[in-house]
N, C-alpha and C positions, 0 to 999 in steps of 0.2 A: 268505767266510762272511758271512749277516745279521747284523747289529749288532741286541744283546739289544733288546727296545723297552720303554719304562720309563714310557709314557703310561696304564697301565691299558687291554689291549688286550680283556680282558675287557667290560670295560664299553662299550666301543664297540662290539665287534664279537658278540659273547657272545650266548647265547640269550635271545631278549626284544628282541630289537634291532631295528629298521629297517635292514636294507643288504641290498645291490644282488646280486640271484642272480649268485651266480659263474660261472652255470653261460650266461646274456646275452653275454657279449661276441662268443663265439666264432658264435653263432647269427646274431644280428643283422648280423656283418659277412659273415658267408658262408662261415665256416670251419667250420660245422659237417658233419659224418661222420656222414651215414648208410647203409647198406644200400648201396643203390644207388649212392655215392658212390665206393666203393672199386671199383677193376677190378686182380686179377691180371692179370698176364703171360697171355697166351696165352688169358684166358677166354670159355668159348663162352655163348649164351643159350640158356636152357632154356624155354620155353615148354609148356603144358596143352591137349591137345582133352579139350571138356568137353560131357557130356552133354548133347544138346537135348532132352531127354525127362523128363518130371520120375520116371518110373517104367517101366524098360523092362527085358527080358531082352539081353543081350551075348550074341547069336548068333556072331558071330566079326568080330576088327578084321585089314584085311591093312595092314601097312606098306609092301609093296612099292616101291609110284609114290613115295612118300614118300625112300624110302631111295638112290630112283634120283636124286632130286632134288642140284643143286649144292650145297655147302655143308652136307650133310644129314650128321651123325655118327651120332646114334643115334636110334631109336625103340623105347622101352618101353610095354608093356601092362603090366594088371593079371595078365594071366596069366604073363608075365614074372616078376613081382618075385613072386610064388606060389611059381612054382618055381624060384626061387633061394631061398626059403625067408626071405624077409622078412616080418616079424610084423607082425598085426593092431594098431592103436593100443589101447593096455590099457582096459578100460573098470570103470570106479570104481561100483560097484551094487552096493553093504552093505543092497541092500530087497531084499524078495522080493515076491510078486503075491498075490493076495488069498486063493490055494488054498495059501499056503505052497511052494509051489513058486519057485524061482530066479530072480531076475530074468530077462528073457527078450530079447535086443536082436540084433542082426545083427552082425556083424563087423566095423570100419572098418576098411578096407583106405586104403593109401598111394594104390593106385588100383584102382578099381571094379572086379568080376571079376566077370563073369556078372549080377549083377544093379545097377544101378541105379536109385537110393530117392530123388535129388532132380534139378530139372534145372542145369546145372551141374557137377556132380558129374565129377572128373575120370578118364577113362577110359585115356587114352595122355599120354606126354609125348614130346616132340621136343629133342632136342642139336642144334642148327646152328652156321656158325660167326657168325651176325649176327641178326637178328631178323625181317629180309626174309625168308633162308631157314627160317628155323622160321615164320615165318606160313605160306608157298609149302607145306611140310611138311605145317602144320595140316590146312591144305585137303586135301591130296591122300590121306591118310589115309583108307581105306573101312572104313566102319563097318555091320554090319547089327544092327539093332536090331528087338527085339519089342515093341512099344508093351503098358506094360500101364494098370490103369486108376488115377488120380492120386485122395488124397485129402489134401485142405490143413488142414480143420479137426478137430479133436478129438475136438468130439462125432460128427459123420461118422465119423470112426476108429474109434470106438465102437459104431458101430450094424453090424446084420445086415447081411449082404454086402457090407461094406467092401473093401477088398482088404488081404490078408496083406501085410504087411511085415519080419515077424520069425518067429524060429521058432517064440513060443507058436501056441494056435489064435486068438487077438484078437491086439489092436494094443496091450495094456499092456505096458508093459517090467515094471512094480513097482508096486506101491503102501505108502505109510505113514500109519496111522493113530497122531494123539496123543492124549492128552488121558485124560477118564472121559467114555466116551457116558452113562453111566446117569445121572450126576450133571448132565452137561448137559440132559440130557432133563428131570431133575426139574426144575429152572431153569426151563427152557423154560414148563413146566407152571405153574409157581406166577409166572410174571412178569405182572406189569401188561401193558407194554408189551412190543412183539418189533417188529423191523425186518428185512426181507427185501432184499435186494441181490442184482441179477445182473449182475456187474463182469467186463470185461475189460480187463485189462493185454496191450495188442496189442503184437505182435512188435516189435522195432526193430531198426534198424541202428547197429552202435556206430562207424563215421564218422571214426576218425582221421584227421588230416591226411594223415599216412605210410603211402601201402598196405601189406600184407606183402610184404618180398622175403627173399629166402634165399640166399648164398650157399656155394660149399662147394670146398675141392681137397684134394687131399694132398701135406703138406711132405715136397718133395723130400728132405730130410734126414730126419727123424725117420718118414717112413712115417706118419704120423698123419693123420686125416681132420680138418680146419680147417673149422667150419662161422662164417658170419658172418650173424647173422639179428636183425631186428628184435622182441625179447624181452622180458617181463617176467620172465624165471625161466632164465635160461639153463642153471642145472641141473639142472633138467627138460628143456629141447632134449638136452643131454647124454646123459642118464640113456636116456632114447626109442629115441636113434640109435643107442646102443651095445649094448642090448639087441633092437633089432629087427632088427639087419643080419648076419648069418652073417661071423664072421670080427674082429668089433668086441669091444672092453669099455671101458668109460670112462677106462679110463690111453690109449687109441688113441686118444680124440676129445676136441677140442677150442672147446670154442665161445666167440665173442667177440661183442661188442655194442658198439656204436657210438654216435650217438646217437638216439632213439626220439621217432617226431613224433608223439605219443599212442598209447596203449592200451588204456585204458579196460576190463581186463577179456580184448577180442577179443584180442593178443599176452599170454595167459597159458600158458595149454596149449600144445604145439609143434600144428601142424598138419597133415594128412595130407601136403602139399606139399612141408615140409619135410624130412619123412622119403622122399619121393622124388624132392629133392634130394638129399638127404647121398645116398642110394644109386646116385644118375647118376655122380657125383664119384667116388664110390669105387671103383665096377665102372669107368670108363673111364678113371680115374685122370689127368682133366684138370681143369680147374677150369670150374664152370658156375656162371650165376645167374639165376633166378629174381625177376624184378619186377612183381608182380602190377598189373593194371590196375583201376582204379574198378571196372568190370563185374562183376571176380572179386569182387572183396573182396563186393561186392552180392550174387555169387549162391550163394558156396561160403564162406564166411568163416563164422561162427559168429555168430548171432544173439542179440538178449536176447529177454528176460520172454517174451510168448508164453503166460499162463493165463488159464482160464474158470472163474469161480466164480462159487456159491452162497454170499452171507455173509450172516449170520444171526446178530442182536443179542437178548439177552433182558435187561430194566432191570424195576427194583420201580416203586413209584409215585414215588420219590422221583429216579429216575433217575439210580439207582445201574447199575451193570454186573453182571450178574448167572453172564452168560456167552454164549460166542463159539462160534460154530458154523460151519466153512466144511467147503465140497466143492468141490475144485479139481481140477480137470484141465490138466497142462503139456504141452504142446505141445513134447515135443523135436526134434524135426524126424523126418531119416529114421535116424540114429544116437543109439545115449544114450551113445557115449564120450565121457570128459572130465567134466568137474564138470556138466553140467546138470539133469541129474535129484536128482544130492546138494542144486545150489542149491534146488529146487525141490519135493522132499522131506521136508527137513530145515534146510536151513541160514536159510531166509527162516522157517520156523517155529518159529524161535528169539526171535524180535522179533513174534513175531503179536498179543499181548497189551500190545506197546509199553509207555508208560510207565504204565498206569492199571493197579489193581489187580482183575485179573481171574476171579472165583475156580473157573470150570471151561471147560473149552476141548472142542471134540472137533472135530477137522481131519482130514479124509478126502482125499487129495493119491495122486492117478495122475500119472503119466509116459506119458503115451500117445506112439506112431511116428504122424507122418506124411509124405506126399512132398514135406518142403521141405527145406530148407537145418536142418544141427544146430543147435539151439539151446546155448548156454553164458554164461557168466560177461559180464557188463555192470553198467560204474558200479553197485554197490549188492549185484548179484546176490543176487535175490530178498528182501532187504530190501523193497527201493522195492515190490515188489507188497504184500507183505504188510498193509507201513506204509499202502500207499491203502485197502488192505480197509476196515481197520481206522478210520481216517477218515474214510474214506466213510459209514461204520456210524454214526460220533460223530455228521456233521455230518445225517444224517437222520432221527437219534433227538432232535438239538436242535427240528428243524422239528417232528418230529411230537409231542414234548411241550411245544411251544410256552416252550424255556428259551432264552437267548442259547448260540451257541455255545462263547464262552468258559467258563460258567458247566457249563454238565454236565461239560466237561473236568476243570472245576476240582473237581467232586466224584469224580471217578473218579482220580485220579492217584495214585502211590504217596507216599507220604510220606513225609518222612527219618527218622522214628523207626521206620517199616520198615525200614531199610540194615543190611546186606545183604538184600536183598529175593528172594525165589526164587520167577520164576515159575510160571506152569503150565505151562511147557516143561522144568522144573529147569532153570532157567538163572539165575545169582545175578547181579543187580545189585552191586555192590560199592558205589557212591555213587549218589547224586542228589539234585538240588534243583529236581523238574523244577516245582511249583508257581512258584517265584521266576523260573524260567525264561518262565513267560507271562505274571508278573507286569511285568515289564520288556519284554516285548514292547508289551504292550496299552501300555506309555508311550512306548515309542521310535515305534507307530504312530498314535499321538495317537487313540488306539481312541475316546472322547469324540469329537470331532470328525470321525468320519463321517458325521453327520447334514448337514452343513455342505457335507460332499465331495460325496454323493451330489444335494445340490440344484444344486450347481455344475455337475457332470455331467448333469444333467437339464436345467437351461437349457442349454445346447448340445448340447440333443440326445440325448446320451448314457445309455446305459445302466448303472449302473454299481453290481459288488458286490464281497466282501469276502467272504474265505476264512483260517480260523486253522485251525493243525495244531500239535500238541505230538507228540515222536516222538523216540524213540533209536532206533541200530542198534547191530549188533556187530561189530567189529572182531575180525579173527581171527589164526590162524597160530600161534597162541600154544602151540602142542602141537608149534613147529616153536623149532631153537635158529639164533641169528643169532651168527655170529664177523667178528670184525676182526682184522687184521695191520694194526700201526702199526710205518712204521720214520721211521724218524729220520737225516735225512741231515747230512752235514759241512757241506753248506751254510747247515743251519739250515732245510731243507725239511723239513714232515710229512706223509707220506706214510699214509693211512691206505684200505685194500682191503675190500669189504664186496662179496658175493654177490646184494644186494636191489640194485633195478634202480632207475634214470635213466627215466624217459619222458615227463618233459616236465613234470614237479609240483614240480621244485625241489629235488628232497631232498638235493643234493650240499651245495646252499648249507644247509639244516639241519644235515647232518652237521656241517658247517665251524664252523658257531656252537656246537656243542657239540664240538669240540675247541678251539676258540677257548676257550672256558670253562675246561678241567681244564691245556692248557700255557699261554693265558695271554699269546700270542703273536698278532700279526696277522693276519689270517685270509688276506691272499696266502701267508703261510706252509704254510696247511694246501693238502696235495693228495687230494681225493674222487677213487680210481681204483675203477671197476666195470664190469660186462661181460665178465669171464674167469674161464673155467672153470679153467684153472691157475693163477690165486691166490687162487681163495674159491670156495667152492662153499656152499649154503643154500637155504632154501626162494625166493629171491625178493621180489620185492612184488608183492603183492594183497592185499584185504580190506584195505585201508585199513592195513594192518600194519607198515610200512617204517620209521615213526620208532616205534612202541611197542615194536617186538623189534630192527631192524636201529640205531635212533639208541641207543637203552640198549647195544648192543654196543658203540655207537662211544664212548661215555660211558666202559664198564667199561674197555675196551681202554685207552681213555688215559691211565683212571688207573694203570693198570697198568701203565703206562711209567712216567709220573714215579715210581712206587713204584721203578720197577727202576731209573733212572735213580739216583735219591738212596743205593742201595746201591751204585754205582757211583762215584758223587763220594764219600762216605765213606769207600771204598777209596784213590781217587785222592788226598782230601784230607787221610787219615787221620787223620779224625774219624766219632766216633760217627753214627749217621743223625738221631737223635732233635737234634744240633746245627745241623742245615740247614735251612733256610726255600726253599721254592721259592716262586720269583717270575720271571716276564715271559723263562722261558725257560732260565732261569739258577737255581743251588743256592750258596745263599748262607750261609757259617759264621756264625752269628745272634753280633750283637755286634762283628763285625771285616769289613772288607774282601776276606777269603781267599773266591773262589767256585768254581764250573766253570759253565761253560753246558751245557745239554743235545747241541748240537750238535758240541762239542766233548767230549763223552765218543762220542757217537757214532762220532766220527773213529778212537776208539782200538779201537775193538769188531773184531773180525774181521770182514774184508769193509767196514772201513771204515763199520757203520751199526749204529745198534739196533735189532733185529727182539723185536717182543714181541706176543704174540697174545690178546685177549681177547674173550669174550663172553656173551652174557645170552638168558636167556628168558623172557618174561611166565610169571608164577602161573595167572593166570587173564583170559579177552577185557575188551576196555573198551568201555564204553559211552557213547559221545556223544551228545548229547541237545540237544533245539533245541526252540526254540518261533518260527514265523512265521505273518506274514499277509502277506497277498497279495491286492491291490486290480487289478479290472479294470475296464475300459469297453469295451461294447461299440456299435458302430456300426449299429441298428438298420436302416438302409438296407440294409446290407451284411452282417451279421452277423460284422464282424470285430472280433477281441477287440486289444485293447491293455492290457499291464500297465500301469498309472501308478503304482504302487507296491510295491516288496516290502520287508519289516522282516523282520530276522531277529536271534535271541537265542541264541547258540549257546555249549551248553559243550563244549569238547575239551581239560578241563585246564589243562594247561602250554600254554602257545604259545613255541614256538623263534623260529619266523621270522613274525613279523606279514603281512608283504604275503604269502608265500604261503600262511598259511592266509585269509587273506583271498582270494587267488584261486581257490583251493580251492571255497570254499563259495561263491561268486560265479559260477564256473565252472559249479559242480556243478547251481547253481538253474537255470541255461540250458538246461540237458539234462533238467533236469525238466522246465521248462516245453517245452522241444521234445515230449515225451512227453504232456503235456495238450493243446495247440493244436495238434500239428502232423505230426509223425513218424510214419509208419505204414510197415512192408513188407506188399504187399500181392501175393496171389496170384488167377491165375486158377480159380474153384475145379474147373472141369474137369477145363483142360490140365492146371495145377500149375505153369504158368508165371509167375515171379515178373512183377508190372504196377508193380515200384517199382525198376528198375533203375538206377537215376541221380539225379541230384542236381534234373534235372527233373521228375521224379517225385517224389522221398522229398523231404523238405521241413523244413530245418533250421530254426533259430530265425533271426529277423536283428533283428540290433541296434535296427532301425528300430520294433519290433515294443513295447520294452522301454524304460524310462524311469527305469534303474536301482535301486541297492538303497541299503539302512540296514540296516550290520552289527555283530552287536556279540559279543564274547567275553566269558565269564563265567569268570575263570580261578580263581575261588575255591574249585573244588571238585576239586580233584589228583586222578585214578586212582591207587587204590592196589596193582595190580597189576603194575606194572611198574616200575623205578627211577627213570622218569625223571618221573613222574605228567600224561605224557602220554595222551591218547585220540585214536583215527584221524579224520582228517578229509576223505579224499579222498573221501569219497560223500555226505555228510552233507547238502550241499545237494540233490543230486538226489535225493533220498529225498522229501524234505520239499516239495518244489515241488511234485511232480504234485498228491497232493491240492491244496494250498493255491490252486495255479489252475481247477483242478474245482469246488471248493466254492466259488470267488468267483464261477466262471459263473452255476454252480446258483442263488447267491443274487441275482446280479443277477435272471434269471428269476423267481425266485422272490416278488421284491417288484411283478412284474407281473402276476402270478396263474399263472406258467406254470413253479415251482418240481416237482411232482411229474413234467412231462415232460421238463423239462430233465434230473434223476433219471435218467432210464432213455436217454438218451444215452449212449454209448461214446465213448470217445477213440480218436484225436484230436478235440476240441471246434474243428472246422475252422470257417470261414465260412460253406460251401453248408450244414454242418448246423444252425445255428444261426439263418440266415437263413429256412429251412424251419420250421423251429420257428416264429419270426415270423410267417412267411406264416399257417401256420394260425391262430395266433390273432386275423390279421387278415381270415382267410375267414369264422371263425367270429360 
């Protein structure tokens, strides 16, 4: 047994604290378990033939040559797992289209049947018993395809003689309109000013370290399907597989999680794959797996953002906000199953009027099909577009009223004698102080002394501007409940099991500092176990939501022990409860030396441990809220940008674990800034053929690029929604970056007379465009 510890383990180890992710040791030395890590006995490799065609009719696939092959076990089609009677993946579309009529989208199949919407897109899979033989398989697989004609973009999607994608007569899946058109309109009417913007938030690729892999058998004992896959929600892989496969229900299947080398969103939803996984496994009742290659995840994986809009500002003379007018068109790829169309409908038009007080809104938002790859949920999911509309709008209504950026902001913002504030989405603020929020920015970026920077940058050459963004998101899930199981071992182990997911953000070690907090005990003591559908089952993490519903679980839970515990020493010590004092592990008879330790009532419990189960659910989403800027120089030779600055003022509450909400928002701003300088997917618009397949192509951030940041948490203002007065931080920085390195472009341009063309640039704000830019102004 551990020896009680009597140092104040709280205070060292406790939430608020600086210590070392728990979750490090095992990674850095090489112990860490992923996917692909683990090999049953006897497991064969599954491999994908995928569509060359971004849009074609499936005339007929023969297996034959294939089956003849060594090594070769099985080959399924789509029309296979048809007629076994395997279900389409569910598709989540609460909108209708603009005739009132039902949303209108094609069916995702496990694998492709008769028709093919992107290229990629998988049509056959292969069983061999090695990977040689399933490639050898791939190939020999004859396929007749009917090429039909590809369309990439939206608006194309849109227009007269497109090609049919779905079963309406066009290519919309839905549309949702918010707001009061009539009221915006009168706005419109009586404004001074108005600002027109035609913004595109272009497709991305979400890039994990860890491709998808899947694996899957059946326990020889129990007959149960065992899937082991790279997840943020594994009770949703569950949920999926056990309703899609004739002969399943979720007491049959079981899924496990291992460790996750990011997810960002793309590991939310299970994916067609995996569901024709689980069904390899189960129909041939061997164990297979699936490990997808870079190429896949590029060209079948699920995509972010992907909209085109019209935004549209109306301000009085005094340039105030008067109201917001967008018409967007999403881009969902060739399917709308999954969250993309919800993020893109609804869920980013929750945040469209950010933190400024906006008083009429009207947002016209389609989901259009096109022949690429689905789009879904990435860092922010549809946050981050809204948030740049919306900024973009701020920062070209400061130009054209000739105010400082920060200053129009600063008249637009809600105010804290608004709180609770409800916007024009009915969506209630609960706190903020987002004024003091940019108040401490403009000083953390010594806002005064750019006049200084920018001459420095100009004797060498340099072009150099300055970008501020003020901006909340919303954190969600909050209509979902989070449980914990805390048991309590003889050892003096605490073992505490939570459903929300590990991938890579540190949450095990927050959990730990907040059971460090309620037992009081060192935090090697606490044990974070997650990834199993047979001891926790819940919504997962995503939307930023893991410590505002899943940490409050782990909070309630605990206390819920020591409650049970001390009616347990009472019994034991027989003394009243109200006479004990817990402290550092141990229940101590207040005034005397008579105690019990925790782990030792444990011992006496049946089964030798205490099992005790609790949990919580946010009232209502929180809202975290930032103010940054963001300093670039641009290399007029060259047209390449380099950050030399970013300052950021972030509130997200309560802070548990410092260094990882520090990485968090540090992280998050990289992937902004990948999204303004650099990251594109990009298609051929003919073929449909994706031209961004690879890491030589698609174009990440590099450190070399960036010259780090200034971070700072405001933790004075608690979320009152949830117990623990936390707010999400896993997106907060990628939200807030894209604008803020857009506007620093724009502004650099701008102080050399070529601010309105820089304007009407699209991202990525690459080199060759920006140099182009140049050029002309040095033609002219």
């Amino acid at each position: 047994m551990i020896a009680p510890d009597t140092a104040g383990a709280a205070a060292r180890f406790g939430a608020g604290q600086a210590v070392r992710r728990i979750e490090d040791p095992a990674l850095v030395t090489g112990r860490g378990r992923y996917t692909d890590d683990v090999v049953v006995p006897g497991e064969l490799t599954l491999m994908f033939l995928r569509s060359p065609h971004a849009h074609a009719r499936v005339l007929s696939i023969d297996p034959s040559s294939a089956l003849a092959l060594p090594g070769v076990v099985a080959v399924m089609t789509g029309a296979d797992l048809v007629a076994a009677g395997v279900k389409p993946l569910p598709a989540r579309l609460p909108f209708k289209r603009s005739d009132g009529s039902p949303a209108a989208a094609p069916a995702r199949l496990a694998l492709a049947h008769e028709v093919v919407r992107f290229a990629g897109e998988a049509v056959a899979l292969v069983v061999a018993d090695d990977p040689a033989a399933a490639l050898a398989a791939l190939d020999a697989i004859q396929v007749d395809y009917d090429p039909l004609p590809a369309v990439t973009d939206p608006r194309a999607a849109m227009a007269a003689g497109a090609p049919r994608l779905g079963p309406a007569p066009d290519n919309v899946v839905a549309t949702a309109r918010h707001g009061d058109a009539a009221a915006t309109a009168a706005a419109f009417a009586r404004a001074t000013h108005t600002v027109v913007l035609d913004l595109v938030n272009q497709r991305l690729a979400p890039s994990p370290i860890e491709p998808r892999a899947c694996a899957a058998h059946v326990d020889p004992d129990s007959g149960r399907l065992v899937i082991r896959c790279a997840s943020q929600m594994p009770t949703a892989m569950r949920d999926l597989v056990a309703v899609s496969i004739p002969g399943l229900d979720p007491a049959r299947v079981r899924v496990t999680v291992g460790d996750v080398g990011g997810g960002f969103g793309m590991k939310g939803t299970p994916h067609p794959e995996d569901l024709a996984v689980a069904y390899a496994a189960w129909t041939l009742k061997r164990p297979v797996k699936w490990s997808a290659q870079r190429l896949e995840d590029f060209c079948s994986a699920v995509h972010g953002r992907d909209v085109t809009t019209r935004a549209e500002l109306a301000l009085d003379a005094e340039g105030r906000v008067l109201a917001l007018r967008l018409d967007s068109l999403a881009n969902v790829g060739g399917y709308a199953a999954g969250p993309g169309a919800i993020i893109q409908l609804l869920i980013g038009a929750w945040v469209s009027t950010s933190v400024y007080d906006v008083p009429a809104i009207d947002l016209s938002l389609s989901a259009v099909l096109t022949t690429t790859p689905p789009v879904g949920a990435y860092r922010g999911a549809g946050r981050p577009e809204f948030i740049y509309l919306i900024e973009r709008l701020m920062g070209a209504a400061a130009r054209r009223l000739g105010l400082a950026p920060d200053e129009l902001r600063r008249r637009n913002l809600v105010r804290p004698e608004q709180m609770p504030y409800r916007n024009a989405m009915d969506q209630v603020y609960d706190v903020g102080e987002f004024a003091r929020m940019l108040e401490q920015v403009r000083t953390l970026s010594d806002w005064d002394g750019y006049a200084a920077r920018a001459a420095a940058s100009a004797a060498r050459g340099r072009l150099r501007g300055r970008g501020v963004v003020c901006f909340l998101e919303w954190t969600g899930g909050n209509v979902f409940d989070e449980a914990v199981t805390v048991t309590v071992m003889p050892d003096g182990i605490i073992e505490l099991v939570s459903a929300t997911q590990a991938m890579g953000q540190g949450i095990a070690t927050s959990y730990a500092q907040l059971a460090v907090d309620v037992f009081d005990v060192p935090i090697e003591r606490i044990r974070i176990v997650q990834g199993d559908t047979d001891r926790a089952n819940g919504f997962g993490s995503a939307g930023s939501r893991s410590l505002f519903t899943g940490g409050a679980a782990v909070q309630a839970a605990s206390q819920r022990t020591v409650e049970t515990g001390k009616q347990l020493a009472g019994e034991a010590l027989e003394v009243a409860t109200e006479d004990l004092a817990y402290r550092a592990g141990r229940y101590q008879v207040v005034g005397t030396d008579l105690g019990i330790g925790l782990a030792e009532l444990a011992a006496r419990q049946p089964g030798a441990r205490l099992v005790v189960e609790g949990g919580a659910r946010a009232s209502a989403p929180s809202w975290p809220n930032a103010a940054h800027v963001c300093e670039v120089e641009i290399d007029p030779e060259t047209g390449e940008v380099e950050v030399v600055g970013y300052d950021s003022v972030n509130d997200i509450g309560r802070v548990v674990s410092p260094a990882i909400v520090r990485g968090q928002i540090e992280g998050g701003v990289l992937q902004g800034l990948g999204q303004a300088l650099c990251e594109e997917v990009r298609f051929d618009p003919d073929s449909g053929q994706l031209l961004s397949a690879s890491f030589m192509d698609y174009a990440l951030p590099h450190a070399d690029a960036f010259r780090g940041h200034r971070t700072v948490f405001d933790t004075s203002v608690p979320c009152t929604t949830n117990a623990l007065g936390v707010k999400g931080v896993g997106e907060l920085g990628t939200i807030g970056a894209t604008p803020a390195a857009v506007l620093a472009v724009i502004d650099a341009f701008d102080r050399i007379g070529l601010g309105d063309a820089a304007e009407r640039l699209q991202m990525p704000l690459t080199a060759p465009k920006l140099w182009g830019l140049l050029q002309q102004r040095a033609g002219a």
